[in-house]
N, C-alpha and C positions, 0 to 999 in steps of 0.2 A: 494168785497173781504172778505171771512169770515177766520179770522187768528186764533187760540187760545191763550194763553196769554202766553203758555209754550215757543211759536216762539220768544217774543219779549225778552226773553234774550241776543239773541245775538245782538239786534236792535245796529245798529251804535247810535253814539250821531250826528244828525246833529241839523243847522242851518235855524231857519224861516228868513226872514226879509220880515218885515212887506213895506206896501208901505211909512211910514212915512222916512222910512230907519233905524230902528231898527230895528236888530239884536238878535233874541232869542233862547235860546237852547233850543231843542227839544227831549225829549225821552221818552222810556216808561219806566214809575215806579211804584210801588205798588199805588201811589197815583193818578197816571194817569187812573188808572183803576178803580180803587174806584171813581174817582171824573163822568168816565163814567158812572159807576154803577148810582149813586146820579141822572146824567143829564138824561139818559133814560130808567133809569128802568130796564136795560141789563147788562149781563156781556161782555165785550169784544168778548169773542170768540161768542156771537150772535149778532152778528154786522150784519145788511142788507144787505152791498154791496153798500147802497145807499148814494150820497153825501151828505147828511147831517150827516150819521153817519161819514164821512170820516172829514169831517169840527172839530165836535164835540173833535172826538176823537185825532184832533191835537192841537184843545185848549187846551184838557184835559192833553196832553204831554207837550203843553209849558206852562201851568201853573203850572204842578207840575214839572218839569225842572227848572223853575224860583225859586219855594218857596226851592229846594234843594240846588239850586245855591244860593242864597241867594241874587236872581234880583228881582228889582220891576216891578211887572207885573196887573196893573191892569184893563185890558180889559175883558170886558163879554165875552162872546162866538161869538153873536152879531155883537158886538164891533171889535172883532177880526177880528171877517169874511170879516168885512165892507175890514180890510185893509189886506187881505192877499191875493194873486192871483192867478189865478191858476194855473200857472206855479208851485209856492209853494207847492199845495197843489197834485199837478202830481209826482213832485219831494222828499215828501211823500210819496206816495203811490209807487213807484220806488225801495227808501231804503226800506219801508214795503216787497216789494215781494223780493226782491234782499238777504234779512233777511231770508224771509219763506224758499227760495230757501238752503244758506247756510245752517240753521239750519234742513233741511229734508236731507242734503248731511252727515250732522256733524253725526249725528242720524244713514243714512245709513253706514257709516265710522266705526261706534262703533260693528256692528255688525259680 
């Protein structure tokens, strides 16, 4: 799924839980995208489509979700993956197009 960064304005705020049973907010932020930029060398909107950019990029939302929130979150990327499932990470990628969807309607609307 390749998004550009302008879609995730309207991204919902949801919820990861991890398999420990923590609960984390999830969203896209200036610092989610930068923190992608750092980890793959890409800007967001050149995302592969491939799950590990998918994985990546949802750390990079619940850790900078966390450090806004002002949750303690300190799992690697790693770390994370070890415990998030895939259902989680389906259920991302879900609100992501559900997002692209509203925000290409919002866009048509304006015109």
């Amino acid at each position: 799924m390749r998004l550009g960064h302008k879609i995730y304005k309207t991204m919902a705020k949801i919820k990861i839980t991890a398999s420990d049973g923590k609960v984390y907010p999830c969203r896209m932020t200036n610092g989610a995208m930068l923190r992608f930029k750092h980890e793959t060398g890409r800007d967001v909107s050149a995302m592969d489509g491939g799950m590990a950019d998918d994985i990546i990029l949802i750390w990079c939302c619940v850790a900078s979700a966390c450090v806004a929130d002002g949750i303690e979150f300190n799992y690697s990327c790693e770390e994370f993956s070890d415990r998030v499932d895939i259902e989680e990470l389906q259920s991302f990628n879900v609100s992501m197009q559900a997002d692209a969807v509203a925000g290409a309607k919002k866009k048509t609307e304006k015109k």
